[in-house]
N, C-alpha and C positions, 0 to 999 in steps of 0.2 A: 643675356643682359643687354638690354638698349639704352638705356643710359649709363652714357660712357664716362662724361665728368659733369661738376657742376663748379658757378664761380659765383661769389657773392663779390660786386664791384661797385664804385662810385661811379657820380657821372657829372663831377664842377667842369663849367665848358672852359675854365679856365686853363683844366690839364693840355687843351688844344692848342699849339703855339700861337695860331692866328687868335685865337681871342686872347689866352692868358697877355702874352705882347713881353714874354718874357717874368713874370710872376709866378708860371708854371714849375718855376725854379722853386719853390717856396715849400712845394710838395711832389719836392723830388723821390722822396720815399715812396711813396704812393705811383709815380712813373716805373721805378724799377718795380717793382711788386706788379703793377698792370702786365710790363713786359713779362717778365715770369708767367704770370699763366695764361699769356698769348701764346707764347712759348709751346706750354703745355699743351693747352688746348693745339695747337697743330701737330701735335705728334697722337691725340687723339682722330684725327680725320674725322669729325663728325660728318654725316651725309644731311641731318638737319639741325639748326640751332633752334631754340625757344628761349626766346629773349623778353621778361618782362620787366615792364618800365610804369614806374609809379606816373609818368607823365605820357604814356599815350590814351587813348581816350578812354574814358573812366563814367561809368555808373555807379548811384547806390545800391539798385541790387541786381545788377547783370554781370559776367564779366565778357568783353569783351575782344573779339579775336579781329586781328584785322585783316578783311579780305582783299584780294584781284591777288593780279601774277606777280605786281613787284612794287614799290615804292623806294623815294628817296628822302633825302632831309640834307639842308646845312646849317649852320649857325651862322643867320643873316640875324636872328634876332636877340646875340649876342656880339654883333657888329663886324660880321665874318661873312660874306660869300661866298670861300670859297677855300678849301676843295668840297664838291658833294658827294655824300653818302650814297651807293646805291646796293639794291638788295633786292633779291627774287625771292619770291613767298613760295613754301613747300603748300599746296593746295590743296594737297592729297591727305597731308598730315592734319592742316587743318579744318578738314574737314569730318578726318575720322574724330578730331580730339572734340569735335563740336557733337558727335555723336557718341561717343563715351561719357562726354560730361550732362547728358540728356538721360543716359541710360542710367546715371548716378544721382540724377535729381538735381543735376546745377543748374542753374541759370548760364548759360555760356554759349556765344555763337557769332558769330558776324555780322549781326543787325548793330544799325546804328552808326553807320561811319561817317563821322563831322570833318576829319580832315586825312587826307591818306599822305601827308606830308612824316617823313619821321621827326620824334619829337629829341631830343637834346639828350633826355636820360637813352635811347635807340643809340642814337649817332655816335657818343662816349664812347661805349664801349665797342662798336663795329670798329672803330677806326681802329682800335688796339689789335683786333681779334682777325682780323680782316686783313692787316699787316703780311701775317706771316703765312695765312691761310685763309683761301678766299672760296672756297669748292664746295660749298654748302648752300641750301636754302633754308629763309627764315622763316618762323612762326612766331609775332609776338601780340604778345598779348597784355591786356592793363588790368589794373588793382580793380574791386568794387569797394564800396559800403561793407560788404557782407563780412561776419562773423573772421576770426584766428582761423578756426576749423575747416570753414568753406574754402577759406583759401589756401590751406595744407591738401585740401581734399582736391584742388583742382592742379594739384600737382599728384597727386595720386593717380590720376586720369591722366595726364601726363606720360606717367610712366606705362600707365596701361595704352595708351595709344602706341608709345615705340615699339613695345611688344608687338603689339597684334599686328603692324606694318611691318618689323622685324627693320626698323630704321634705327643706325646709329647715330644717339642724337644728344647734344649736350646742353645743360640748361645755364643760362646767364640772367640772375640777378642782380638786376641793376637799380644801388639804391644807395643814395648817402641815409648818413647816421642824425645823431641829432644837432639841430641848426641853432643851437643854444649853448656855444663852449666859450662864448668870449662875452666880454662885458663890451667893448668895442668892436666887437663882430657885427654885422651886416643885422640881425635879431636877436643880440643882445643875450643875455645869461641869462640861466634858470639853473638852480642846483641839481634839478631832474637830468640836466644834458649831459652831462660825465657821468652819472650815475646806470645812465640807459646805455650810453656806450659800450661803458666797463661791462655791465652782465651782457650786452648783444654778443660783444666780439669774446668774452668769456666761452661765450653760448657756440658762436660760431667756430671758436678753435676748437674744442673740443667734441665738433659735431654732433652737439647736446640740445638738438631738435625741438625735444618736449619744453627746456626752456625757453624755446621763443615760442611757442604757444602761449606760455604760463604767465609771460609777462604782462603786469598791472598797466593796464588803458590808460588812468590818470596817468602814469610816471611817462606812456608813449607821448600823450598827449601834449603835459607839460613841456617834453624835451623837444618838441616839435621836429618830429624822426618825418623821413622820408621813405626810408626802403623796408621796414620792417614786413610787411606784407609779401611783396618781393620774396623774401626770404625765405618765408612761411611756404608758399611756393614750389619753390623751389625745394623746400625741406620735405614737403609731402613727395616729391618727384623721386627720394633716395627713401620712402618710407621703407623700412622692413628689410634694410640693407646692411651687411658692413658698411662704414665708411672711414676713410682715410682721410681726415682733415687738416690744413694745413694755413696757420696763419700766414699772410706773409706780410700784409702791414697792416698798421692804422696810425695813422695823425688826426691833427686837426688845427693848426695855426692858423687859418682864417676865420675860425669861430665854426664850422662846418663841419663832424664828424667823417672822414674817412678812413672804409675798412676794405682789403684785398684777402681773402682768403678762396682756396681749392678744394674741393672733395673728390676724390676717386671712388665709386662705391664699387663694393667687395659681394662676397657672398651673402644670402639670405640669412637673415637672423632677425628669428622672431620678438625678439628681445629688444627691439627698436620700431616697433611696432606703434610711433609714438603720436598717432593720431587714436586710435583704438584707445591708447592709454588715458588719454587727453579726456577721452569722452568719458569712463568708466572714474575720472577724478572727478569731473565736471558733475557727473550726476551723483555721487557720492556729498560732494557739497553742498549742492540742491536740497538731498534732504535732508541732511544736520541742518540747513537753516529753516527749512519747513517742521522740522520739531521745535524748533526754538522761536520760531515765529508768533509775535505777540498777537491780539485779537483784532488790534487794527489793521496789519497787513492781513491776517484775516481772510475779515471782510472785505478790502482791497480785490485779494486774489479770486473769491467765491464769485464775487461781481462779474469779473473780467472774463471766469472760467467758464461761467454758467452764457455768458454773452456770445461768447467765440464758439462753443460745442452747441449751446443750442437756440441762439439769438433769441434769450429770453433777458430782461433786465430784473436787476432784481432791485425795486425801488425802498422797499421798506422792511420794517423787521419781520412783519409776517412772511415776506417772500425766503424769508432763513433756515437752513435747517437744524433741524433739533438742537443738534451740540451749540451751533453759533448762538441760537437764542438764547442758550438756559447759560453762555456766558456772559449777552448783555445781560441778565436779571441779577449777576453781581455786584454787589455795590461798589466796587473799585472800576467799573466800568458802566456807570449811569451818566457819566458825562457824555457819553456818545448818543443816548436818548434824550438826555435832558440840558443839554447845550447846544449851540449854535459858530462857528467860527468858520473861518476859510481855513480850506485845506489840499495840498496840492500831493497826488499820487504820482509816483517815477517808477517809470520800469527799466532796468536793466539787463544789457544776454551776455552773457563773457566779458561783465563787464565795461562795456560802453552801453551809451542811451539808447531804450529801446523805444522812448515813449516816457513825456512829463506834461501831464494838462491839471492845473487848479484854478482855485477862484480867492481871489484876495478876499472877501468878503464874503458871508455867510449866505448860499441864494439857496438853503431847503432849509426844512422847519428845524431840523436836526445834523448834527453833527455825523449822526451814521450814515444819513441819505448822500450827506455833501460828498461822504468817502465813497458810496457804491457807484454814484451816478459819475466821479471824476476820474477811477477804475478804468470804466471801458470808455472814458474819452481819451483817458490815455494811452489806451490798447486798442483806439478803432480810428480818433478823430484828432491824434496830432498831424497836422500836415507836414511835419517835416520825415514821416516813416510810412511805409506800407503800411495798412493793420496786421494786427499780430494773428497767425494763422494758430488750426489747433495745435500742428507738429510744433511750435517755439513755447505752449505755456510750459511743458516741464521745464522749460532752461531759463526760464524770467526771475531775477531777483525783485524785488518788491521792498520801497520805500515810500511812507507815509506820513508828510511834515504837518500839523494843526497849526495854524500860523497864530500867535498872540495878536493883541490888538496892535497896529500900528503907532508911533509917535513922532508928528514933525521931529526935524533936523533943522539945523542953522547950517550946516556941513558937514564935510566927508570926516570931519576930525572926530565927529560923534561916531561913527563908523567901526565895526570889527569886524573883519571879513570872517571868521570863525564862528563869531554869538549872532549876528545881527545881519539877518536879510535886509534889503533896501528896494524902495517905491519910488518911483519918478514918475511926477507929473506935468502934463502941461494939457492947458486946455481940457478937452476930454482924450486925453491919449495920455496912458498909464504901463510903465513898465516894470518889472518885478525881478529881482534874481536872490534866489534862496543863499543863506549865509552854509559858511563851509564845502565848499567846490571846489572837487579840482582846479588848477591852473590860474585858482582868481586871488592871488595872491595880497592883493592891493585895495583898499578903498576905492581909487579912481580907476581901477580895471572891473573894481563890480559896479560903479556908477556908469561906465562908460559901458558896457553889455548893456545893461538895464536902459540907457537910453538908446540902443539900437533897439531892443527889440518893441520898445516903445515911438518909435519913429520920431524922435525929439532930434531935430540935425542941431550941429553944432553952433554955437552964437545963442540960439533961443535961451530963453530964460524958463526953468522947471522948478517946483520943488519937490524935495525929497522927503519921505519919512525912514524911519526905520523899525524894523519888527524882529521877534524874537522865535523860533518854531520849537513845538515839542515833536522829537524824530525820533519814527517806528519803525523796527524792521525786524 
């Protein structure tokens, strides 16, 4: 067994005397709980750490490893220079993990390095860890974009690298909780932020891995989490293991979730098998909702599916197969042949966006065309995602809003962020955010998105409409 321990840790540069300035006092829990599993961790001897930090440099879909022989960091740019961090890279290690994680199909490797400074979420915890035991080389590595799974999986390869090296090596988690517990905190409340806490550190003390897989995007989203990925990580690195978990703290009086917990892991047991699990719920979901899938996502999916396996579009109802046609000939669905509306398709994978392209306004002759053709724009030509390859269609959920006609607004007071999407205008530059989203809690949170992605800056003068959708899934 080459993973020896594992630690889920915070990283407020606060806990640092030179920055806190003495407020460090404030989350003294949190100090003794760090010491404790420095503690630990030196009676472990690891010969390599792997240490990931939501803040060293980050892709949406790589992840990445940072190379050469050593790097440092201090906190100059939380008004500290000084003491500096320093740290020697195990090369070997990461080298081999850059090739296991190739051999597993990640994206994963040492291209791309922007700054070989360490970053604050690094420096946190070295200082603790480094204290008491200093005889090790690091391996760290940052978050991507990519999927709960992929990044359980890159800790799965993780533990397959210590093996194959036969390096005792322990993994550090480095990740505050969510940034949303105080109404006078630094980003302010959200009822999501206790709530994502409670089940994380629920999850973490009882080394119940599969729930932080499981956890709902929106509610991470909302609670604006930091380290959850991290963890994920980290979690895949003890797959398939006894483990011995161990809360030892969590606060949060700065509005800032912190949590300290241990893992020892123990013998093999397959019965925590909890990425394997993950996957066999996951596709189990997929098709209970592919049976229950109305006509409109559909055509949605046919679109998108027929586009990506064999780059063919499918523009009209002749392009359909048999079952799909002889469903448009029912009279409960002639509106889709015999009407006209703007309609906007969202893909989702585990739950976050995988892809949302519509059109406010009707631009094909029909309502089915608007849904096939805005399908694979949204699985090929949002710029904010790769295209969707064939391996991701069985895991995409499929939502499909028919937007009603829009109606000026006087303001935001006509507004319900639940019934009623909103339009902003100015000039010719038009923004849109659909009603009922995640996070968008507020009339002036959905006006204020809607004029970003409409490029309307602040001061300008716009006006708004509002509209109502009917939503398929």
């Amino acid at each position: 067994m080459s993973i020896v321990a594992a630690y889920a840790v915070p990283h407020p540069p606060l806990i640092l005397p030179e920055v806190g300035r003495g407020q460090e006092k404030g989350i003294q829990a949190t100090i003794d709980a760090y010491r404790r599993a420095a503690a630990d961790f030196a009676l472990r001897r690891p010969e390599t750490v792997v240490l990931i930090s939501p803040h060293a440099q980050m892709y949406a879909d790589y992840f990445h490893i940072a190379p050469g022989a050593a790097a440092g960091g201090d906190m100059r740019a939380f008004g500290a220079r000084q003491p500096r961090t320093e740290a020697l890279y195990d090369q070997e290690f990461v080298a081999a993990l850059a090739d296991v994680a190739k051999e597993r199909g990640l994206p994963a490797g040492t291209l791309g390095e922007k700054r070989s400074e360490l970053d604050h979420g690094t420096v946190v915890p070295l200082r603790f860890f480094q204290a008491g035991y200093s005889d090790f080389r690091l391996a760290l590595l940052g978050l991507s974009g990519l999927s709960a799974l992929e990044h359980y999986r890159l800790g799965q390869c993780l533990a397959e690298t210590a093996e194959r090296l036969g390096r005792r090596t322990a993994v550090i988690a480095s990740g505050d909780l969510s940034h949303k517990l105080k109404a006078d905190g630094p980003y302010g409340f959200a009822p999501a932020g206790p709530e994502f806490d409670q089940k994380v550190m629920a999850a973490l003390g009882a080394g119940d891995f599969q729930a932080l897989l499981g956890l709902d995007p929106d509610l991470c989203e909302a609670a604006a989490e930091c380290g959850l990925r991290a963890f994920q990580i980290m979690a895949g690195a003890l797959d398939g293991r006894a483990v011995e978990a161990a809360r030892l703290s969590y606060e949060g009086p700065f509005g800032v979730g912190y949590g300290v917990c241990v893992f020892i892991p123990g013998e093999a047991a397959p019965d925590r098998r909890f990425g394997r699990m993950y996957q066999v719920e996951a596709a189990e979901r997929i098709a209970g909702l592919r049976r229950r899938e109305d006509l409109y996502v559909a055509l949605a999916r046919y679109s998108l599916e027929r586009y990506v396996e064999w780059r063919e579009k499918v523009r009209r109802r002749e392009d359909l197969p048999a079952e799909l046609s002889r469903e448009l000939a029912a009279p409960a669905n002639q509106a889709l042949t015999q009407s006209r509306a703007g309609a906007f398709v969202s893909l989702r994978k585990e739950g976050r966006l995988r892809g949302c392209i519509g059109t406010i306004e009707p631009t094909k002759p029909s309502l089915l065309e608007e849904i096939l053709t805005n399908a694979v724009s949204a699985g090929a030509r949002d710029p904010r995602f790769p295209p969707v390859t064939a391996a991701e269609l069985g895991e995409l959920v499929y939502h499909v809003d028919v937007l009603g006609p829009p109606e000026p607004i006087a303001g935001m007071a006509a507004l319900d962020v639940r019934r009623y999407g909103v339009i902003v205008s100015a000039g010719g530059r038009r923004g849109l955010l659909l009603p009922d989203l995640a996070g968008v809690d507020t009339p002036a949170r959905q006006v204020e998105i809607a004029l970003e992605k409409a490029g309307i800056r602040p001061g300008e003068a716009y006006r708004m409409e509002r509209f109502e959708v009917t939503r398929h899934q």
